[in-house]
N, C-alpha and C positions, 0 to 999 in steps of 0.2 A: 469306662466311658460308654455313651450308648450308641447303638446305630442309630443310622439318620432313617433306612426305611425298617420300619417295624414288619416283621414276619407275621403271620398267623399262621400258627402252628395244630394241622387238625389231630385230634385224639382218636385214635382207633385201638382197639386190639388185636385187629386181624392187621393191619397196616403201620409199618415205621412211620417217624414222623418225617413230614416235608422238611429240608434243610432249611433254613432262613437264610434269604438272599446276603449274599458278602456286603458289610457294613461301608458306608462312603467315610467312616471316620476312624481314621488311624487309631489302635490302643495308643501308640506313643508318639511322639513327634518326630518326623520325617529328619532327615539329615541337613534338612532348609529349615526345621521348623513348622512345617506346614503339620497340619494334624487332618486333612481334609482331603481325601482322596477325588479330586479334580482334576484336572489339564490347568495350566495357567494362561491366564488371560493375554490378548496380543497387545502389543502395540501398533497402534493404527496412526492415530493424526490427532498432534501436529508430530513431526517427528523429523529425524535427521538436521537436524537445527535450522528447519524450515523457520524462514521469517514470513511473521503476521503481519496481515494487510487488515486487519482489523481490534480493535484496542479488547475484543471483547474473547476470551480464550475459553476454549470446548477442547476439552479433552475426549477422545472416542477410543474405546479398546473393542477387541471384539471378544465374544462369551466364551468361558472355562465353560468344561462337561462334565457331569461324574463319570468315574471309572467304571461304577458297574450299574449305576441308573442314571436315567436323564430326566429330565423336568423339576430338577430340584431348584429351589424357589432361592438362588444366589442374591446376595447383595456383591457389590463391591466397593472396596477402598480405595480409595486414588489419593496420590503423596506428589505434590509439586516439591520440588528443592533446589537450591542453588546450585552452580557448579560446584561451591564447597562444601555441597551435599548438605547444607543445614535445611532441618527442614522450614518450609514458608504454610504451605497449609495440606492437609488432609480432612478426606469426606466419605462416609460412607452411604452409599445411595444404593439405590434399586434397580438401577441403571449401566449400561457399558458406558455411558455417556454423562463425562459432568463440569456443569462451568466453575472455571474456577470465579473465584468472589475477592479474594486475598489483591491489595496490590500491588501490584506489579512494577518493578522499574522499565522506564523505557530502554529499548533496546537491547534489554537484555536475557542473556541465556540463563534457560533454565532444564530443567530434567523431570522426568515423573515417571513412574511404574504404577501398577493397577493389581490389586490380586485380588480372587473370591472368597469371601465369607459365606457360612452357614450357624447361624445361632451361635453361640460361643469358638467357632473352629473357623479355621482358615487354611485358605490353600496357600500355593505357591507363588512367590512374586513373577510378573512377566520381568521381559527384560527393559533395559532403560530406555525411553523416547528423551528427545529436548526439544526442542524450540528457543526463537529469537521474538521475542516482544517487539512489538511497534513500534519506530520512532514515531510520537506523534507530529500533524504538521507544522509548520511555521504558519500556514498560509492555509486557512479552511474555509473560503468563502461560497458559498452555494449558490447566491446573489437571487433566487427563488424566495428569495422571503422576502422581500423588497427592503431590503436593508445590504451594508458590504460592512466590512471589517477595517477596509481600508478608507480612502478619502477621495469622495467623491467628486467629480469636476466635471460637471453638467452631465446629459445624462438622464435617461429618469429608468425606475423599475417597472414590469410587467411582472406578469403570472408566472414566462418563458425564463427571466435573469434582468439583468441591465442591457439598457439598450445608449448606444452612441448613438446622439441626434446633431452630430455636428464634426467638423475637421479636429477643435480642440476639446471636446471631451476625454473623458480619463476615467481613472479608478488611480489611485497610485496607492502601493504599498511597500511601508518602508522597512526597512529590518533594522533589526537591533544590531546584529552582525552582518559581513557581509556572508553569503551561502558559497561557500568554495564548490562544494559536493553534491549536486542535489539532484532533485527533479522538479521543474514544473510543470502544473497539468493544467489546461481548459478547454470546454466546450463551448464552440460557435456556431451559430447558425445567422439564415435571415441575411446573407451577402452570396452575389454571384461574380462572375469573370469580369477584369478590367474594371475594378468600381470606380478609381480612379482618374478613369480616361475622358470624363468631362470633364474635368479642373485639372487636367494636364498634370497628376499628379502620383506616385508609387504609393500608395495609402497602406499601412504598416500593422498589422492584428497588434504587437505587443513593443513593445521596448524597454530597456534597462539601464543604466548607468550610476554615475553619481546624483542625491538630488539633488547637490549643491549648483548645477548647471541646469535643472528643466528648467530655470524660467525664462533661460536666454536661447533662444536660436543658434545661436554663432559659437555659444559655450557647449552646449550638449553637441552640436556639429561636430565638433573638433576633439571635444575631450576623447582621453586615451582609452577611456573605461566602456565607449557607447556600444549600445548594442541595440539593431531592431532588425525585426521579422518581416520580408514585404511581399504586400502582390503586385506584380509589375501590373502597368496597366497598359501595353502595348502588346502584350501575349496570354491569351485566353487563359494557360494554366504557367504563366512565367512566373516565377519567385524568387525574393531576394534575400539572403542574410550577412548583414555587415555586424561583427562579432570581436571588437577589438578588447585586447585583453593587456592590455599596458604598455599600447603604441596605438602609437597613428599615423605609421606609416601605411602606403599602399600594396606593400611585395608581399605583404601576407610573410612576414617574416618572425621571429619568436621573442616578446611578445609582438602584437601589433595589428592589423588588419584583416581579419581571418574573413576574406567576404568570397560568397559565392551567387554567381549571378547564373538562372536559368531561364531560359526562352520556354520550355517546356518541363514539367514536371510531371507529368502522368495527372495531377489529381484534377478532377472537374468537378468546379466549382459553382454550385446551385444555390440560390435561395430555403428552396426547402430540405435543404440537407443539414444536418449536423455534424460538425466536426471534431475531431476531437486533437488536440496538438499535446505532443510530451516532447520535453527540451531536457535534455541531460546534458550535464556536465561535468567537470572534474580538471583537475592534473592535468590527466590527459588530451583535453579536447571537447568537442559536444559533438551533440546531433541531435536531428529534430524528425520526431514522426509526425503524421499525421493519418488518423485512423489506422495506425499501424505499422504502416508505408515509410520506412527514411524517406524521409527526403534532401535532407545536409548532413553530413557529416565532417568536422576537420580535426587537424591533428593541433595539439602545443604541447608545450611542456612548461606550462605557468601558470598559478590560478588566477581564477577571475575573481578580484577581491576591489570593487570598487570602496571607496572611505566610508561614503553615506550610499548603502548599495537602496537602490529602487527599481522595482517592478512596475511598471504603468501598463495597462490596459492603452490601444491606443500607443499615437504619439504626438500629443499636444505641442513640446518643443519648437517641430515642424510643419504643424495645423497641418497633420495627414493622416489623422486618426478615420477608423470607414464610420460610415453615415451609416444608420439604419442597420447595421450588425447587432446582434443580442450575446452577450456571453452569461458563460454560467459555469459553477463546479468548477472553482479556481484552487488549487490547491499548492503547495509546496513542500515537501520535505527534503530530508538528508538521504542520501544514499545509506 
């Protein structure tokens, strides 16, 4: 086989010949198989069955060396595979870094190793990385295109998202199932403290339930399923969440009326700010951030499985949706 770097060997007769530098390529195949005297390649990212927040997968390793030269002009091969180890696809690039192409299932685990090549030879495989695929969302709406996904109910678009220009505007969006498990995300801005405190009213960023009840007042009131997010309007940063999960009773008992009422909350609330709100849930209970911050948290041990589950922007139901709010970057998925 031949070396990777060639010698020049000078002729003299007063002088032996210069050795030629030790070959980067094994006469025979290593005990792995490798025939390329290199270091193997790392595993970098994604790795440790890191779950991707983006549907689009880059694989990064970091560079093998030769053993007895450096600058050698490596490729490398990169192997996605299943847990059952079958393989899904393989690439050999020029690169420590390569996207995969091949699709993917959601949410699922996969594995991948990287090792260097030189012209017909190869070195040593690194060791395994995985990763967790995406689940993608239920719910993608960016509202920035002046268009929703969902169903409109007054309302109009800007450049900024959708804007509520009234107590019953809306967005609703309906799911096929209801979401036991999730997360919801959005962006607000263009509302400040107490919006509600001319029309004597608690005016609510979001709400959810059955839709078989938004059309009535008295039905979404009562039903067992309701749920909305509020800003008092008697406490500059007061907020409310009434979060029943199959009751409607008062004691906050399991399932039933999970509400928490606060006079204060830390957050100040400006027109020219952006908000960001994440609502988790489960089994176990929710909680809601805002820009990061909990701000609710409760306990149950029941899921929230309304029949016809809806998400509404707003809360038309109770014509207490905010005037003049803009949202944007609605999103939803599974845990």
């Amino acid at each position: 086989m031949y070396a990777l770097i060639a010698g020049t060997v000078a002729c003299s007769s007063s002088k032996p010949a210069t050795p030629v530098a030790p070959s980067n390529v094994t006469p025979s195949s290593a005990p792995d198989g490798s025939t390329l005297k290199v270091t193997p390649a790392s595993i970098q990212s994604p790795n440790f069955d890191q779950k991707l927040t983006t549907p689009v997968v880059t694989l990064t390793a970091g560079p093998a060396t030769g053993q007895f030269a450096s600058g050698l002009p490596l490729q490398y091969r990169f192997e996605v595979r299943t847990s059952a180890n079958a393989l899904v696809q393989e690439a050999l690039v020029g690169s420590t870094t390569w996207q995969v192409t091949a699709n993917l299932l959601p949410n699922t685990r996969y594995t991948w190793r990287v090792r260097p090549e030189y012209q017909a030879d190869a070195g040593p495989w690194s060791g395994v990385g995985s990763f967790i695929t995406l689940d993608p969302f239920i719910i993608d709406d960016p509202l920035t295109n002046f268009r929703t996904v969902g169903r409109q109910v007054g309302g109009r678009f800007t450049g900024e998202g959708w804007q509520s220009l009234g107590t019953t505007d809306a967005i609703d969006y309906d799911l096929a199932t209801p979401c036991r498990d999730c997360r919801l995300e959005f962006d607000a801005t263009n509302f400040g403290p107490m919006e509600g405190f001319s029309i004597q009213r608690d005016v609510k960023w979001l709400s959810m339930g059955d839709a078989s009840t938004f059309s009535s007042f008295g039905a979404f009131r009562d039903h067992p399923w309701k749920m909305h997010l509020v800003q008092r309007a008697d406490f500059p940063t007061g907020m409310e969440i009434i979060w029943r999960n199959g009751g409607n009773n008062d004691g906050g008992g399991d399932p039933g009326d999970h509400r928490i009422k606060l006079n204060e909350t830390g957050v100040t609330f400006s027109s020219s700010r952006v908000y960001h709100f994440q609502l988790d849930w489960n089994k176990e209970g929710y909680s809601i951030l805002i820009n990061g911050v909990e701000v609710f948290e409760d306990g149950w041990d029941y899921w929230y499985e309304p029949a016809q589950h809806r998400i509404s922007l707003g809360c038309y139901p109770r014509g207490e949706s905010f005037t003049g709010i803009v949202y944007r970057n609605i999103t939803l998925k599974k845990h």
